[in-house]
Structure formats: structure tokens, C-alpha cells
C-alpha positions as CSV (number, residue, x, y, z in Angstrom):
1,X,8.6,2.1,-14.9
2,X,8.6,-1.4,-15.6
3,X,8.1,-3.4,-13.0
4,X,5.7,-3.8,-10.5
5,X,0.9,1.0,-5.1
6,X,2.8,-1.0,-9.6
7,X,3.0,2.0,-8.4
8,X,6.6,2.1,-8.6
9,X,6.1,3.2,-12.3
10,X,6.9,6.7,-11.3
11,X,4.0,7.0,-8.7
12,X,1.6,5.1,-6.7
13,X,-1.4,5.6,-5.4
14,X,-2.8,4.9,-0.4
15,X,-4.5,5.8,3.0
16,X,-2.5,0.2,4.9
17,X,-4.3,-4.3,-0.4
18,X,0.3,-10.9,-6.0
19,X,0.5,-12.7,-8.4
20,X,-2.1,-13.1,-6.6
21,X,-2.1,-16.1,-4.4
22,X,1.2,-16.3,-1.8
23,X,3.9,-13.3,-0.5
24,X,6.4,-15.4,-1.8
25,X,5.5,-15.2,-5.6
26,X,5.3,-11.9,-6.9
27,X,3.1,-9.9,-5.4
28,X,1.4,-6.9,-6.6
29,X,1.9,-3.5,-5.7
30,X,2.4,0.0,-6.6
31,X,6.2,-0.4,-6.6
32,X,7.4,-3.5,-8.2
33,X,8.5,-6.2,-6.0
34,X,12.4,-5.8,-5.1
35,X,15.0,-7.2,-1.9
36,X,13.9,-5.5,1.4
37,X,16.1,-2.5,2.0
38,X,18.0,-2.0,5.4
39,X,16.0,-1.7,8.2
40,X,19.1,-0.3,9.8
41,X,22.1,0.7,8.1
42,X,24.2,-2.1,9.3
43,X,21.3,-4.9,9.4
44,X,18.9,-5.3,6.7
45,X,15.0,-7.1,7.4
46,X,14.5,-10.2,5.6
47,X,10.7,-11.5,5.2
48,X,10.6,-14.4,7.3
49,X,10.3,-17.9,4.9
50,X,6.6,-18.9,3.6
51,X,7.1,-22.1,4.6
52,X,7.6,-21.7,8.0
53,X,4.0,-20.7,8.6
54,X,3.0,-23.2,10.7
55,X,0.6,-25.8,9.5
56,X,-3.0,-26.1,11.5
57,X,-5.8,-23.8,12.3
58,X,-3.3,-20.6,12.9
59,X,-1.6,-21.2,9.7
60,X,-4.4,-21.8,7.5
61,X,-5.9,-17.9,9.2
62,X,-2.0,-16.7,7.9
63,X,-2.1,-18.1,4.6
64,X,-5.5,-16.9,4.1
65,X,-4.8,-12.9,5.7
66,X,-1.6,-13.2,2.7
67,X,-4.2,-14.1,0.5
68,X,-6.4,-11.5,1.1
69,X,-3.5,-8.8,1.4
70,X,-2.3,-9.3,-2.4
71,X,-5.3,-9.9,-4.2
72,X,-8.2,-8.4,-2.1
73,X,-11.0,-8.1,-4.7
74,X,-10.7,-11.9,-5.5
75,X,-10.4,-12.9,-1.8
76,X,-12.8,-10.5,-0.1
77,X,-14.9,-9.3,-2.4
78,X,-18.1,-8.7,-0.9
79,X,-15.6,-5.5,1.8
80,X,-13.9,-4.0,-1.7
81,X,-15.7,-1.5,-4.1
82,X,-12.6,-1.0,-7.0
83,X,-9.8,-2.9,-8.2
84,X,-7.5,-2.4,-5.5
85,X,-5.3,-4.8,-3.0
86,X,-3.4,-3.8,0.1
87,X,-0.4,-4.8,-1.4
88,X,-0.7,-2.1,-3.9
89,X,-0.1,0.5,-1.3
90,X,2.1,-1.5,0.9
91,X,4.6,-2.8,-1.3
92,X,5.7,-6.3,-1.7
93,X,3.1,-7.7,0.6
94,X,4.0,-5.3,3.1
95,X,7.4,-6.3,3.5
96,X,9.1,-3.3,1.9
97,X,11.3,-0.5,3.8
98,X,9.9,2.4,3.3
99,X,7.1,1.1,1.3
100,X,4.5,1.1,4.1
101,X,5.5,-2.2,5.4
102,X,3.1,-3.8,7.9
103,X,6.2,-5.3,9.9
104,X,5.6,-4.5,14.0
105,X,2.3,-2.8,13.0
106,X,0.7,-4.8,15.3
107,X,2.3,-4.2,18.2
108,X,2.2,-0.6,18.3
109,X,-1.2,-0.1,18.3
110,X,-3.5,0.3,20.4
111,X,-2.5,4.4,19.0
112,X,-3.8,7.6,18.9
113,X,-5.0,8.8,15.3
114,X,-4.9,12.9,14.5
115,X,-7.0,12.3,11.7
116,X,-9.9,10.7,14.1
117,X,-8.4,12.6,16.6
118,X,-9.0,9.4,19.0
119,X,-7.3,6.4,20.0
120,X,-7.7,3.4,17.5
121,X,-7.3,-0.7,17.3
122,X,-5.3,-2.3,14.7
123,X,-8.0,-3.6,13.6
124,X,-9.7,-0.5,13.2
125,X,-7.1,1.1,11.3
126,X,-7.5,-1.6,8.5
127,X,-11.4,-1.1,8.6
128,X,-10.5,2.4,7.4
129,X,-8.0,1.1,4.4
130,X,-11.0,-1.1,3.4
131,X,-13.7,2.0,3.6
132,X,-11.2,5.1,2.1
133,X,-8.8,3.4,-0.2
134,X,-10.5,0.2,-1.2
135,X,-13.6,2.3,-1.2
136,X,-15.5,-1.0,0.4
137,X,-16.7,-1.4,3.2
138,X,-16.1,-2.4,7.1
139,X,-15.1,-6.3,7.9
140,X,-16.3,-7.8,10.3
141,X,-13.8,-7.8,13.5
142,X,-15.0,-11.4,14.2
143,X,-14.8,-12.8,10.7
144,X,-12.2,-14.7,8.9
145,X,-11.3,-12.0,6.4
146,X,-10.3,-9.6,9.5
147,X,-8.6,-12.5,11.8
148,X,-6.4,-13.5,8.5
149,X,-5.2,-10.0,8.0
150,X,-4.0,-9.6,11.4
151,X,-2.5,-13.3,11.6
152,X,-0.8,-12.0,8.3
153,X,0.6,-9.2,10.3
154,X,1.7,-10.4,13.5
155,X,3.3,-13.3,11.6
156,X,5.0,-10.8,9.1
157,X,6.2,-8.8,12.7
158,X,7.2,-12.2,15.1
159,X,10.8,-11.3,15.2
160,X,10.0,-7.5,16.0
161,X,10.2,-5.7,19.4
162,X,6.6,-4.9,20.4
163,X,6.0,-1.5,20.6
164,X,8.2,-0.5,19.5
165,X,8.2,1.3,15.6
166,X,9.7,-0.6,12.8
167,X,12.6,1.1,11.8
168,X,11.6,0.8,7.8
169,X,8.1,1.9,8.8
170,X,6.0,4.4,6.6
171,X,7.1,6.5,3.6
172,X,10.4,8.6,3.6
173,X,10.9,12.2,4.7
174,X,10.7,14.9,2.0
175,X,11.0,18.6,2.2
176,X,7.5,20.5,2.0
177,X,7.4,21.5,-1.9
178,X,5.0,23.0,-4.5
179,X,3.8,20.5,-7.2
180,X,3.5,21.3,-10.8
181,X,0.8,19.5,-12.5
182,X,2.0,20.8,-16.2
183,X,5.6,19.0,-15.1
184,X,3.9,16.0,-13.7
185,X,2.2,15.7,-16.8
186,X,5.4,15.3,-18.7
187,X,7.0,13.0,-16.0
188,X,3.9,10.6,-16.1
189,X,4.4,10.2,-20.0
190,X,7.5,9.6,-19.8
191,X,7.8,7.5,-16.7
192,X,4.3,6.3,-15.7
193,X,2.0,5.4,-19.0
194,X,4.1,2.5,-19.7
195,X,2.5,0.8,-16.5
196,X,-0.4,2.5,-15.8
197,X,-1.9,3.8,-19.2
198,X,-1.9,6.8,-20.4
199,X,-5.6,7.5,-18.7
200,X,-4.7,6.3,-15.1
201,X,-6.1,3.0,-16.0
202,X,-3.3,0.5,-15.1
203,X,-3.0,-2.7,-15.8
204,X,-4.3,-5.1,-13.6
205,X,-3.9,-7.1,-12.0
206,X,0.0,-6.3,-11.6
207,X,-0.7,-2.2,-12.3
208,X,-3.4,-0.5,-10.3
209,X,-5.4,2.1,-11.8
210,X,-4.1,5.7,-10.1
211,X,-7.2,7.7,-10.8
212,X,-11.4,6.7,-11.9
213,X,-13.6,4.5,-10.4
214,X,-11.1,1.5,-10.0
215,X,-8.9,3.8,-7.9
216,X,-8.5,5.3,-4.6
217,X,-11.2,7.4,-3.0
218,X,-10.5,11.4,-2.3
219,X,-11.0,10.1,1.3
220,X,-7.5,7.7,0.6
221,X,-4.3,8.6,2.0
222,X,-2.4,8.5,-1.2
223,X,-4.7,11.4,-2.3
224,X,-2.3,13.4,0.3
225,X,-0.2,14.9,-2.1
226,X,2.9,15.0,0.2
227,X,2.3,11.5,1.3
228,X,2.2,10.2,-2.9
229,X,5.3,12.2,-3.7
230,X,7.1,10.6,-0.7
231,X,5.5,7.2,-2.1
232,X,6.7,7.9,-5.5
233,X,10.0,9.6,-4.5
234,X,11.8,6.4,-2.9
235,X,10.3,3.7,-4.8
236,X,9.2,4.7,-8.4
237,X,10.2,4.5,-11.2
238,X,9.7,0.6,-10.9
239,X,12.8,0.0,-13.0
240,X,15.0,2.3,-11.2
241,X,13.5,3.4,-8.1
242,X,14.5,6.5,-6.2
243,X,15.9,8.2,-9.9
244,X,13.2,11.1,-9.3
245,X,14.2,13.9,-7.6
246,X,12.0,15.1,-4.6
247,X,10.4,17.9,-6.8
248,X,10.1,15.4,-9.6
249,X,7.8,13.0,-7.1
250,X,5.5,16.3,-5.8
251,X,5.0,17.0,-9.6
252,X,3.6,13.6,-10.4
253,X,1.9,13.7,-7.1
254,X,0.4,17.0,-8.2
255,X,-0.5,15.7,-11.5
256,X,-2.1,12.6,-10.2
257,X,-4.2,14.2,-7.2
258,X,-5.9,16.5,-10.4
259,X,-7.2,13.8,-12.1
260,X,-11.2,12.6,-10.8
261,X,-11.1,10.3,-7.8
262,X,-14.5,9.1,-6.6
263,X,-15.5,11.2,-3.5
264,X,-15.3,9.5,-0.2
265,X,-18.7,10.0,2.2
266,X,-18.0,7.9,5.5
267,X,-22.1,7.3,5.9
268,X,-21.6,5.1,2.9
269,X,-18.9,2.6,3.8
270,X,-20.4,1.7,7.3
């Protein structure tokens, strides 16, 4: 659990926040930052280049959206309420198979939500990351901080089909299993503490706190447990990602979702 959802030191927290300044240094997440796995099996995504963000009004929107993304208490402070960045949920800037990427997001939204049970914008969708997982609140849609993050996107997704899904997109498929805090206990111990303390704390900025007020809300994705073990499952431990057995991730999941998490009222984050 060595290495940087962070997260990837056996868990992880979300519901899609660097070393803090560009993609291509280090940045921060759950899991630890590693080579983009195959999109397909016989082609793997590459991130496109850094430098080939173009220079001018568009890629100064860009470079700011990738600021934002991995350190989003520094960059948009005033929308966050705890210690979180996107990138801490979506792995590696977003770039990561598997890891919640936000390649092709853009272009297959417009989309119907089950949870809202309506059809939502892009930008809507990363309204509700801000409000339920940053525990902030809404950015404006016409503002710099929301522009950036999409210019971020759609630049992360230019070589992509639009509509149609990434193939990395998401979290992996696990089988529907019963968690066992007690075990979870153990695994975080032995696995977890090293990164993110033996409290939940983490370490920031490169390990995010799992649990407590610098944390995600209850109203957060990651407090799913299914959707944490599948988090934790493919890439935690940090070190040595995808080690942990499917039942291993739903115990750590388990464990993790019974520790306090700040409860989420949608009234407050308008």
C-alpha cells in the first residue's frame, strides 16, 4: 500500500477530484499513479502528451480544468468542503482503466441517471461530484472552474469515438458478496494504515482521508459498498494492485463504509 482515491493502499474512497499542479507529474489519487492498462486487449490507451495542449485561450481553460482536477481544494476552493480532489477517485488524473477514467465522458452524455431518475448534462454530473463527494457545493456552469473541467475532459477524450463508452470506463465487475467488517479490519492494518493512518486520516496531500470530516459524504458514491470493493479490488493495494481477492475488497469496503462519514443533505450543497 505504498504508493499513491491513494486509495490504492488497499481501498479508496467516490460518487467523478497531483502533485498538485499538471497530469503529467504525479498526480494524486486513491490508487497510486501507474501506466494506463489496456483499453482493449490488443491496444492499450495512452494519455495524450501535456504539451500538446494547445497554447491560447482554449489551452490556458485545459491547463487550468487539469489544475483543478488534481488538487481541487487549492484550485477551487470556495465549491469544496473537505480535503478531497477528483483525482482521488478517478485515478491518475482520470486517465486510468478501470479507475474511473474521464476519457469519452464527454461525449456520452447528455444520459439518463437511475439515481435522479432523469436525464442529466455532463456538466451536471460533475455538479453532483462537487456537492456529494467533495461535500462543496454547485459551480457555476458559466464560470472558469466548470469550463476548465470540461476543457480537461474533452481534451483527455479527443481521440475517442463520441458516444460511444470508453472501453476502460468505470470500476470492474465483481460478484455480489457479503462484507466482513471484523476481516476488513485486519486487511486495513495490514494493507491500508501505512497510507491512510490508522484512523482514516490519510496523508495528504498524496493520501486522502477515507472516513471523518475530510472525507466523502454518505451521499458519495464510494460510500456504495459494492462500488468501493470494485474500487479497491482492481487497483489497491498501491504497491501491488489487484493482490486482493474479490471478498478481500467487500471486507475493506465493509470496514470502511462503518466508520462516520458526514451525512449528505442535498438542501445544503445548492
Amino acid at each position: 500500500m505504498n504508493r499513491v482515491i491513494a486509495i490504492r493502499c488497499g481501498l479508496v474512497v467516490t460518487l467523478a477530484l497531483s502533485a498538485l499542479i499538471v497530469l503529467s507529474t504525479n498526480s494524486v489519487s486513491f490508487g497510486a499513479p501507474r501506466t494506463p492498462q489496456a483499453a482493449e486487449s490488443s491496444k492499450a490507451w495512452v494519455a495524450p502528451d501535456p504539451t500538446t495542449i494547445p497554447e491560447g485561450p482554449l489551452g490556458d481553460s485545459i491547463r487550468m480544468g487539469m489544475r483543478i482536477f488534481n488538487n481541487t481544494p487549492k484550485n477551487a476552493e470556495k465549491y469544496v468542503g473537505n480535503k478531497l480532489s477528483c483525482t482521488h477517485c478517478h485515478i491518475d488524473g482520470g486517465t486510468v482503466s478501470q479507475g474511473m477514467p474521464m476519457v469519452g465522458l464527454p461525449g456520452i452524455f447528455p444520459m439518463f441517471r437511475d439515481r435522479e431518475k432523469t436525464v442529466i448534462t455532463f456538466e451536471e454530473r460533475i455538479e453532483q461530484c462537487f456537492q456529494r463527494s467533495e461535500f462543496g457545493h454547485r459551480v457555476p456552469n458559466d464560470g472558469p472552474e466548470m469550463t476548465g473541467l470540461v476543457a480537461y475532459a474533452q481534451w483527455l477524450s479527443k481521440d475517442q469515438v463520441t458516444g460511444r463508452p470508453f472501453p476502460g470506463r468505470g470500476l470492474v465487475n465483481l460478484p455480489e458478496l457479503n462484507g466482513d467488517a471484523a476481516k476488513g479490519s485486519k486487511i486495513y492494518a495490514d494493507q491500508c494504515a501505512v497510507c491512510h493512518g490508522a484512523e482514516g486520516a490519510g496523508k495528504l496531500p498524496a493520501f486522502p482521508a477515507l472516513w471523518g470530516p475530510d472525507s466523502y459524504s454518505d451521499g458519495a458514491g464510494m460510500h456504495q459498498i459494492p462500488k468501493m470493493a470494485a474500487f479497491v479490488q482492481h487497483n489497491m493495494p498501491q504497491n501491488d494492485p489487484g493482490t486482493l481477492t474479490p471478498q478481500d475488497a467487500y471486507d475493506v469496503a465493509t470496514y470502511i463504509h462503518s466508520k462516520p462519514h458526514t451525512v449528505f443533505n442535498m438542501k445544503d450543497h445548492m
